[in-house]
C-alpha positions in Angstrom: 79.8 65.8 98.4 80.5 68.9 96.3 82.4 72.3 98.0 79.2 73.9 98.8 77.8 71.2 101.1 81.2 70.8 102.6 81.5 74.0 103.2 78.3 74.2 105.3 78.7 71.2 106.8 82.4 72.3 108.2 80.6 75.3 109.3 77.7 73.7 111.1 80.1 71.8 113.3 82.1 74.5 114.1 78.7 76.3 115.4 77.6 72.9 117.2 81.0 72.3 118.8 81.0 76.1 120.6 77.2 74.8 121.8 75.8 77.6 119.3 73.6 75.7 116.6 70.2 77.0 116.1 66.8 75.4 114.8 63.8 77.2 113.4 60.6 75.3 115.1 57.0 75.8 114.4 55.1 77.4 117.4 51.8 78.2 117.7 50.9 81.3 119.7 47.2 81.7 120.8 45.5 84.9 122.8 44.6 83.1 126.1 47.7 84.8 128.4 50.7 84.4 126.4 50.1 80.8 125.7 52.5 78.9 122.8 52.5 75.6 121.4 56.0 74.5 120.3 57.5 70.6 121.2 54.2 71.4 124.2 52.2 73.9 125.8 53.9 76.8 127.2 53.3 80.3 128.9 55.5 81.9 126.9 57.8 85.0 128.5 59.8 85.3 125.3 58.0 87.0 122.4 57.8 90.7 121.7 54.0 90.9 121.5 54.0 93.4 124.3 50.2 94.5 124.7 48.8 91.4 123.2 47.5 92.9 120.0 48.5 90.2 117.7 45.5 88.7 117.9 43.0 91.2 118.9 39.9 90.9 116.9 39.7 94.3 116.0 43.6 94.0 114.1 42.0 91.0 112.4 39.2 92.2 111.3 41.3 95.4 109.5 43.5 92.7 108.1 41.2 91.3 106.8 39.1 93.7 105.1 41.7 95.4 103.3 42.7 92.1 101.7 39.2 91.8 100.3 39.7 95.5 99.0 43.2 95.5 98.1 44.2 91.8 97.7 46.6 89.8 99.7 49.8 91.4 98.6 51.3 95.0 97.5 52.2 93.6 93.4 54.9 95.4 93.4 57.4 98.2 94.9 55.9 100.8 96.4 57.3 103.2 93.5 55.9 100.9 90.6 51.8 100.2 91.7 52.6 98.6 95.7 52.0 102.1 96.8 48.2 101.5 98.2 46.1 103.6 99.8 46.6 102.6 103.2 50.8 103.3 103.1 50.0 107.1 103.1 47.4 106.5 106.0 49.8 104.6 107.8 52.4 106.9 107.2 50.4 110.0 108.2 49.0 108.1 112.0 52.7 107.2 112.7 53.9 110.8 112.2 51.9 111.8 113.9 51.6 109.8 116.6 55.1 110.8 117.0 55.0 114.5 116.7 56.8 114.6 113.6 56.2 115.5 109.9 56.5 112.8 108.0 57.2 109.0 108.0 57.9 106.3 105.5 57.2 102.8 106.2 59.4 100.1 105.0 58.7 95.9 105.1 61.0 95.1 108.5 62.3 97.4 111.1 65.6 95.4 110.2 64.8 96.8 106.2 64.3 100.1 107.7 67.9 100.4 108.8 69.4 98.9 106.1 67.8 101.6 103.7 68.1 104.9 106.1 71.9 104.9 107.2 73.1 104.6 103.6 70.7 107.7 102.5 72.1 110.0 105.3 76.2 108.7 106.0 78.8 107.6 103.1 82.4 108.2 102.3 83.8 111.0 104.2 80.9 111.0 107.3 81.1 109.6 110.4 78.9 106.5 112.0 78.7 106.8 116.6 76.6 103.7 117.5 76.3 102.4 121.1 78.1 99.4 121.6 74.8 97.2 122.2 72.8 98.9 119.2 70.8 96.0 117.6 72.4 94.5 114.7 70.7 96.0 112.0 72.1 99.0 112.9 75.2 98.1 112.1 74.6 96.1 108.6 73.2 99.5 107.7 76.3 101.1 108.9 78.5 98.8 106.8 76.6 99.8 104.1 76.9 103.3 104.4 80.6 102.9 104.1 81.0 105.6 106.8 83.6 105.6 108.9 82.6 103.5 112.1 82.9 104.0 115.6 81.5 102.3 119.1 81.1 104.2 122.1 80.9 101.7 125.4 77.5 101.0 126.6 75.5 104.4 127.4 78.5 106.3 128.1 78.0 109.8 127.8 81.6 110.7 128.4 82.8 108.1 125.6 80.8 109.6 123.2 81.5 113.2 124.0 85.4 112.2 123.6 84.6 110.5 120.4 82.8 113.6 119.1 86.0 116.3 120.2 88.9 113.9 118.8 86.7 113.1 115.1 83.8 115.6 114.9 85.8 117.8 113.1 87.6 115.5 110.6 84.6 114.4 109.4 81.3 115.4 107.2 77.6 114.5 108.8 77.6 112.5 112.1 75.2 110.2 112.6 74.8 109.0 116.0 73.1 105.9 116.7 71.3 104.1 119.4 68.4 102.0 120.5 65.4 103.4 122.5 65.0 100.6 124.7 68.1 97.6 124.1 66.4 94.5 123.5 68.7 92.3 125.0 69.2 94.3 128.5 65.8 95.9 128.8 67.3 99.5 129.9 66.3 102.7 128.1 69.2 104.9 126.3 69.8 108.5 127.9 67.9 110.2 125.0 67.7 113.6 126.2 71.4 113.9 127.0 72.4 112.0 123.7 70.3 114.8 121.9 72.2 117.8 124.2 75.5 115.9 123.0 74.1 115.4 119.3 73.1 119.4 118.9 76.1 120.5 120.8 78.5 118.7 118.1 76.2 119.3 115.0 75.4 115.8 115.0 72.1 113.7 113.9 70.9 111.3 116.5 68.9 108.7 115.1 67.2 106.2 118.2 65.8 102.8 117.1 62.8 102.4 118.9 61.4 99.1 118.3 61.0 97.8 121.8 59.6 101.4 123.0 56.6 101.9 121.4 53.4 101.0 122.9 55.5 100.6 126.3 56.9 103.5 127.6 56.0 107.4 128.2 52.0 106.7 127.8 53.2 104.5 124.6 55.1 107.3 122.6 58.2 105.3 123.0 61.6 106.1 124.3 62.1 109.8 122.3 59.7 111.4 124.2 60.0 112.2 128.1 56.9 113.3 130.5 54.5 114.1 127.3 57.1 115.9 125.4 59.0 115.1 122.4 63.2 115.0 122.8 64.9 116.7 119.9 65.2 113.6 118.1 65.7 114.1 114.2 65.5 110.4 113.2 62.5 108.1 115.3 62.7 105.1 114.0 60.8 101.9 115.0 58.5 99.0 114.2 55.2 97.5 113.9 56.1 94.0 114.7 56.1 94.8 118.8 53.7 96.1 120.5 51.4 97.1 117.8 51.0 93.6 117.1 51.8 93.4 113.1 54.9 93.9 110.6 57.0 96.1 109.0 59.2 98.9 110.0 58.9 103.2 109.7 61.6 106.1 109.9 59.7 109.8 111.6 61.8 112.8 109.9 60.9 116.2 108.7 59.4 116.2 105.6 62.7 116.7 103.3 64.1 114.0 105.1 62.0 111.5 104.6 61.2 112.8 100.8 65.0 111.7 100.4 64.4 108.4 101.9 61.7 107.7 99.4 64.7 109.0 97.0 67.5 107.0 97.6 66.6 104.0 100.0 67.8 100.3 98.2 65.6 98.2 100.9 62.0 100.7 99.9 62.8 101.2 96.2 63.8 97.6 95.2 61.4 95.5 97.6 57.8 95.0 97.1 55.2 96.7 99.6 53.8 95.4 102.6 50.4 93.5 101.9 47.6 96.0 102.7 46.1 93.6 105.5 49.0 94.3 107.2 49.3 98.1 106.8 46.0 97.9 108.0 46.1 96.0 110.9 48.9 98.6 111.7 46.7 101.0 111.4 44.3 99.1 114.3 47.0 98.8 116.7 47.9 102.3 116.6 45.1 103.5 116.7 44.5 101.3 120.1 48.0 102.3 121.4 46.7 106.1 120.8 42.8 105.6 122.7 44.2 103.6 125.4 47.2 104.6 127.4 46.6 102.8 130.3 46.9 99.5 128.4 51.0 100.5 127.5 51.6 100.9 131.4 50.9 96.9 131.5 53.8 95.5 130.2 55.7 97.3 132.9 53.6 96.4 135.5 53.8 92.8 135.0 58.0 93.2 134.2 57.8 95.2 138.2 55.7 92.4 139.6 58.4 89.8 138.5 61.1 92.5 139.4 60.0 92.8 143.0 59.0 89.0 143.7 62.7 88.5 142.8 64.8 91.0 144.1 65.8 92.5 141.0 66.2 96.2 140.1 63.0 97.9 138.8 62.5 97.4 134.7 63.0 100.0 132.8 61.1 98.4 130.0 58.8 95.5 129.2 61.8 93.0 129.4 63.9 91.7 132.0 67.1 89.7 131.3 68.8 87.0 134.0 72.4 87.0 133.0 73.8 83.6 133.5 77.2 83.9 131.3 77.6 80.3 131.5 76.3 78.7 128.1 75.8 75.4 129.7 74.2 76.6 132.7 71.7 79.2 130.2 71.0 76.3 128.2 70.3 74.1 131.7 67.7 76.5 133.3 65.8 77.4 129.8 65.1 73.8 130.1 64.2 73.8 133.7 61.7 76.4 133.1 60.5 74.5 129.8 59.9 71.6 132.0 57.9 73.4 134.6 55.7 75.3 131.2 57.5 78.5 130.9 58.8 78.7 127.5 61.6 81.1 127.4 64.4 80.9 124.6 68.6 81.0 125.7 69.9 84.4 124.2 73.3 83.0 123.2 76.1 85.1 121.1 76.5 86.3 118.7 73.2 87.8 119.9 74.6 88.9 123.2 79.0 89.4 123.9 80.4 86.2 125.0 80.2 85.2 128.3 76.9 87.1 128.7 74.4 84.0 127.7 70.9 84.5 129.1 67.4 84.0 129.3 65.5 86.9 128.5 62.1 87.5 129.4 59.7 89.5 127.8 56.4 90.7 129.6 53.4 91.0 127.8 50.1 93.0 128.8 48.0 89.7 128.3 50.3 87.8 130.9 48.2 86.9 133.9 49.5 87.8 137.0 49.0 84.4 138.9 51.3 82.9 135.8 54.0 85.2 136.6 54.1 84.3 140.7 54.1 80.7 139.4 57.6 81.6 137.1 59.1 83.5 140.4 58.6 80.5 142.6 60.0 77.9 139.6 63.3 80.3 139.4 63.9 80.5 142.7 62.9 76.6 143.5 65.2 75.7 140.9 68.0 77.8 141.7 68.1 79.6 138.3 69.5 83.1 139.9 72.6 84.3 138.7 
């Protein structure tokens, strides 16, 4: 055995002692009501496929016509010949669709982050991210080799005590935070982190992958009644709700003309394949024509909510914190057993001693499927 397989073989048994060891396998997700095929036939509650656009005929037919024009992939970056037509088109629907001037689109929300935060923080600035900011966040912080600090969980008063004691040692302040957290399902207090962000000359950047296409009418978590927050930096992705890939930053135009500048994951990766830019493209569009269609995923989270006592969602998805790993592990197989395929959220994921199952409600769930889940959870004890 030479070093490099000993190495990972020490390391695999370390993660399978602590009950942590992980295994991609194949699953086949069809349209009929969140249905899955993996080790069975599931409903499944754990994807991110929030209005049920991944496969909506209208997405696949875009894909698929801009393959026949364009071909199946970009060729190339987008600053050598991957920049096709449909990039600008797709950047100009997203900018628009959220009331800002420009956008650039990147291959991964997760490739979106790690390009941005290096372009706007480095030696000398200061990085604020919410403790439960997705993790890409932070890889882009570490990056940016700004200096790094965590305020607890949407606490207003911890961040307003980190701005007083470091604002002023410091250069440009970024402050980060996700829309909606995708592990707890609540929505960040936007419109008093942008009071707190202006007040300290500070740019608040909100990752809004899991609020677009589900909350305010679809326009994600930056916006409030119809109205667009004084948010500088919207960034998000296509993989949710709208049903396809890649990832997009909203800025003013010198902002994102920067971006375009200086951004390692855009300038040394190749473009996304048209089909997919296109298919984009369909989902927004849908998103934009269709607002009652973004108030479903809520609806169908609310339905669970009430049936089981819990609070009222603030998003699409709806966690059942177990803490136990064992226990997690037990009832995701419970449910499994019953048809309801729903994945343990173990850490590093989620802080230790928070292990979960996580469920994720989809527009395309069918209401009778979701009273059969509620009686399952309670007949098999799975409440916390």
């Amino acid at each position: 055995m030479d070093s490099l397989s000993k190495f990972a073989r020490q390391k695999l048994a370390e993660i399978k002692t602590k009950g942590l060891y992980r295994q991609t396998r194949p699953t086949v997700r069809t349209k009929a009501g969140g249905t899955a095929r993996k080790d069975g036939n599931f409903i499944s509650f754990c994807d991110n496929d929030y209005l049920g656009l991944n496969h909506h005929p209208d997405l696949i037919k875009a894909a698929e016509a801009a393959s026949k024009k364009y071909g199946a992939g970009a060729g190339s970056s987008r600053l050598v010949t991957g920049d096709h037509p449909l990039n600008a088109e797709l950047e100009a629907k997203i900018a628009g669709f959220k009331e800002g001037e420009a956008a650039c689109i990147f291959g991964s929300g997760y490739l979106t982050n790690l390009g941005v935060i290096p372009v706007l923080a480095g030696r000398g600035d200061l990085i604020i991210a919410d403790r439960l900011c997705h993790a890409c966040l932070f890889a882009g912080s570490t990056l940016a080799e700004a200096a790094l600090k965590v305020f607890r969980h949407n606490d207003l008063d911890h961040l307003r005590d980190i701005l007083e004691k470091s604002r002023n040692k410091a250069g440009n302040v970024l402050i980060l935070t996700d829309g909606i957290f995708s592990m707890d399902g609540d929505r960040a207090p936007v419109e008093a982190l942008s009071d707190l962000a202006r007040e300290f000359d500070a740019w608040l950047m909100v990752d809004d992958a899991h609020g677009l296409g589900v909350v305010e009418d679809g326009h994600g978590a930056s916006f409030k009644r119809g109205h667009r927050l004084d948010v500088p930096l919207q960034m998000g992705t296509f993989s949710k709700a709208v049903g396809s890939y890649g990832g997009y930053i909203v800025a003013d135009a010198p902002v994102i003309d920067l971006i375009k500048n200086r951004a390692r994951s855009l300038i040394y990766t190749t473009g996304l394949p048209p089909g997919v830019v296109a298919a984009s493209l369909k989902g927004l569009e849908i998103i934009e024509t269709n607002p009652a269609l973004s108030k479903k995923p809520i609806q169908k989270a609310a339905l669970f909510c009430t049936r089981l006592g819990l609070p009222a969602p603030q998003s699409s998805i709806v966690p059942l914190i177990l803490g136990d790993l064992e226990a997690t592990m037990a009832a995701a197989s419970k449910l499994a057993a019953e048809g309801f395929l729903i994945t343990p959220i173990r850490p590093p994921t989620v802080p230790d001693g928070t292990a979960r199952l996580r469920f994720g409600f989809s527009a395309s769930h069918k209401d009778e499927d979701i009273l059969r889940l509620v009686d399952v959870i309670k007949g098999k004890r799975i409440l916390p």
